[in-house]
C-alpha positions, 0 to 999 in steps of 0.5 A, a space after each residue: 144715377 137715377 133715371 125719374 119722372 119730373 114735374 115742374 120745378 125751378 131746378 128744372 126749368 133752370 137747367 132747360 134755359 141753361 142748356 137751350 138759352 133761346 127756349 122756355 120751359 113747356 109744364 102743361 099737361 102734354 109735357 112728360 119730363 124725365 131727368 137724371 139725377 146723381 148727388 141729388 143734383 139733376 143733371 141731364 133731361 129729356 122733354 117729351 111732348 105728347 101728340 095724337 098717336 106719336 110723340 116728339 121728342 122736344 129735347 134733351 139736355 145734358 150738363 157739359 160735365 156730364 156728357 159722355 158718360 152715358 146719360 143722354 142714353 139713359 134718358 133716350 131709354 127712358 123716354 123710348 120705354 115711356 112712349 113705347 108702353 103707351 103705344 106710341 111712336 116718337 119723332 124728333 126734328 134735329 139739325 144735321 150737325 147735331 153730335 147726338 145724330 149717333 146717339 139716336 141712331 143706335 136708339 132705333 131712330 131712321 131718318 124720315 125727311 131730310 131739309 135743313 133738318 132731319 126728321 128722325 122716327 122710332 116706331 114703337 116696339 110691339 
C-alpha cells in the first residue's frame, strides 16, 4: 500500500462523494490531501484543511472493503507526520457514534469540547 500527496483529480473527488454523499470535494490552495493507493486504485483518503497555527481534520474515508486492514491509520499517520512537521496542531469535530472515535484516540487525539460533537486535538509533536 502506498501512502501520497494528492492533488485534484476526478478519481478522487469520485471517491470523496462516494464515501460522504452529502459533501463536495474542496482543492483550493488551503486543501492537503493524502491517499491511499494498492493496484493503482486509491482506496482510502484523508482531507486536510490548513488554518492559522492549527489544522482540521475535514475528513477520511476509506472503501468499505477495504476498512479494517489498517489504512485509515496510515492515513491518520500521514497526515499527523504532515501537520506535525509544519508545526501545526490538528482538530477534528466528529459526532459521538463515530467507529473512528478509537482510532484517533490511539493516535494521540483528546477530547477538547463535548456537545452533539466531540472536538478532538493532537497537539504537535516537538
Amino acid at each position: 500500500m502506498r501512502i501520497r500527496r494528492a492533488g485534484f483529480s476526478e478519481g478522487l473527488a469520485s471517491l470523496v462523494r462516494g464515501l460522504f454523499p452529502k459533501s463536495e470535494p474542496l482543492f483550493t490552495e488551503k486543501d492537503v490531501y493524502f491517499v491511499a493507493e494498492e493496484g493503482g486504485t486509491v482506496v482510502g483518503f484523508v482531507h486536510l484543511i490548513l488554518g492559522e497555527g492549527r489544522i482540521l481534520l475535514q475528513g477520511i474515508g476509506v472503501l468499505p472493503e477495504w476498512r479494517e486492514r489498517g489504512v485509515g491509520g496510515r492515513l491518520l499517520d500521514a497526515a499527523v507526520r504532515f501537520c506535525d512537521r509544519r508545526g501545526a496542531d490538528i482538530f477534528l469535530k466528529v459526532k459521538p457514534a463515530n467507529p473512528a472515535l478509537n482510532l484517533y484516540h490511539k493516535k494521540g487525539f483528546t477530547l477538547k469540547k463535548i456537545k452533539d460533537v466531540y472536538v478532538l486535538e493532537r497537539k504537535r509533536m516537538n
